[in-house]
C-alpha positions in Angstrom: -12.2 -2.3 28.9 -13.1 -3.2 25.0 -11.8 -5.7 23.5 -11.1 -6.3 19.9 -9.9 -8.5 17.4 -7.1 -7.6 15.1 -5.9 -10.0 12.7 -2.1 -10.0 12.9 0.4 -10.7 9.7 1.5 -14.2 9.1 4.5 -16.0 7.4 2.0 -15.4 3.8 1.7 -12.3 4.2 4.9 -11.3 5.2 6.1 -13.0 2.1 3.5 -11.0 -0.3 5.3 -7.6 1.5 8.3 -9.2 0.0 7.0 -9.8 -3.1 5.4 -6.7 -3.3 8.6 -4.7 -2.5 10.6 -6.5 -5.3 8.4 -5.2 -7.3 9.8 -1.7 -6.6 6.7 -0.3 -3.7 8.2 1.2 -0.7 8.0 -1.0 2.5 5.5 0.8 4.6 2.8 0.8 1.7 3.7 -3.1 0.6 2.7 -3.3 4.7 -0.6 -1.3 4.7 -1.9 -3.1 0.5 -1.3 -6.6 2.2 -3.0 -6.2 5.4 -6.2 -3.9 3.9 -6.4 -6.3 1.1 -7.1 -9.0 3.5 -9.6 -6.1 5.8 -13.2 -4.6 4.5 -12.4 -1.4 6.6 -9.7 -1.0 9.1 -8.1 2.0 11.8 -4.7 3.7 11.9 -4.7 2.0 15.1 -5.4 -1.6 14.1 -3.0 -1.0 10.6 -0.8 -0.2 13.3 -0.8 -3.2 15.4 -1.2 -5.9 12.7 1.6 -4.4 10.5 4.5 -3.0 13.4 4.2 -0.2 12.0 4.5 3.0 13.8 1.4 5.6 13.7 4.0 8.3 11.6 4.8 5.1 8.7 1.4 4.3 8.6 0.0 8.4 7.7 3.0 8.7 5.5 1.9 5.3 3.3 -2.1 6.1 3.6 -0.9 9.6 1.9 0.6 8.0 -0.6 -2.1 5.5 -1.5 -4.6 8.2 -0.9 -2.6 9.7 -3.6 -3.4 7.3 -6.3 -7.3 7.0 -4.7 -7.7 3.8 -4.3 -8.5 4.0 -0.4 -11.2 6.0 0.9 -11.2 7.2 4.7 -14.2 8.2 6.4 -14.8 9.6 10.0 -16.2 7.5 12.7 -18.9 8.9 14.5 -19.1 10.5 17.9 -20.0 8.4 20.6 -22.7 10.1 23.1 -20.3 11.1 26.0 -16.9 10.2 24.4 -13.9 12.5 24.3 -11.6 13.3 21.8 -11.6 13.3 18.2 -13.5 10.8 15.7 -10.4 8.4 14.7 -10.4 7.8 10.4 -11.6 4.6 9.2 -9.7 3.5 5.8 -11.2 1.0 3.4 -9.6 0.1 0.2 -11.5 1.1 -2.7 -9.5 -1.0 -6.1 -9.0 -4.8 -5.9 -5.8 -6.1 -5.3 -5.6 -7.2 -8.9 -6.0 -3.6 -10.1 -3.5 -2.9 -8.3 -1.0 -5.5 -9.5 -1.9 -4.5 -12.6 -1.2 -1.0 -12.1 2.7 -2.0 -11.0 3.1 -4.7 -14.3 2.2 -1.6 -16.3 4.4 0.8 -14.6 7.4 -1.9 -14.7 6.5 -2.9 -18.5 7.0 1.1 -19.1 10.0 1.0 -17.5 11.0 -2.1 -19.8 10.3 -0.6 -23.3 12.3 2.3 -22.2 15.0 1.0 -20.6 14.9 -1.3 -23.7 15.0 1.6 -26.4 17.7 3.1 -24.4 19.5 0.2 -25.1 18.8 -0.4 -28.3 20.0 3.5 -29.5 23.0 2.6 -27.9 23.9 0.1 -30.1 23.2 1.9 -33.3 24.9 5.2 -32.0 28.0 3.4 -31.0 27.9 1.3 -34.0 28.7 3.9 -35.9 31.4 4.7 -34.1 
């Protein structure tokens, strides 16, 4: 039997799901950012185990990051004599500060227009 090491979430990084979720990003993907931002290249199966995420959460967030392309999956290769297909392996391609920075822009949008909103409200009813 092979034996590997997978690093497993601590009290941290549960927290920085947390944080990462109040922030507005759905639960699955705060899961999978934390964990590969802490990983040079990882499996679905190790994501898997490290997170508690099922296999079906885990495809359904790496679509979604895919999405925005900041992870790249790759194919492992064949082993001589082993069945079954080549599993992906998923690396994260954009630091973890890019992608902060992508969600303080997105929320700073939602500000200013939230905030105009707002503010055309009080001169429309103003004139009232």
């Amino acid at each position: 039997m092979k034996e590997i090491r997978i690093n497993q979430f601590d009290d941290q990084d549960y927290q920085n799901v947390e944080m990462l979720r109040s922030l507005g990003i759905n639960r699955n993907m705060a899961h999978v950012i934390v964990y590969m931002a802490n990983q040079k290249e990882s499996r679905g199966k190790e994501i898997e185990i490290a997170t508690g995420l099922r296999q079906p959460q885990v495809s359904h967030a790496m679509k979604k990051i895919r999405a925005l392309s900041w992870i790249d999956e790759k194919y492992s290769k064949k082993v001589k004599g082993s069945k079954g297909r080549p599993y992906k392996i998923y690396n994260l391609n954009i630091s973890i500060y890019n992608i902060l920075d992508y969600y303080q822009n997105k929320l700073y949008e939602q500000y200013q227009i939230s905030s105009n909103v707002i503010y055309n409200l009080k001169i429309n009813l103003a004139k009232e």
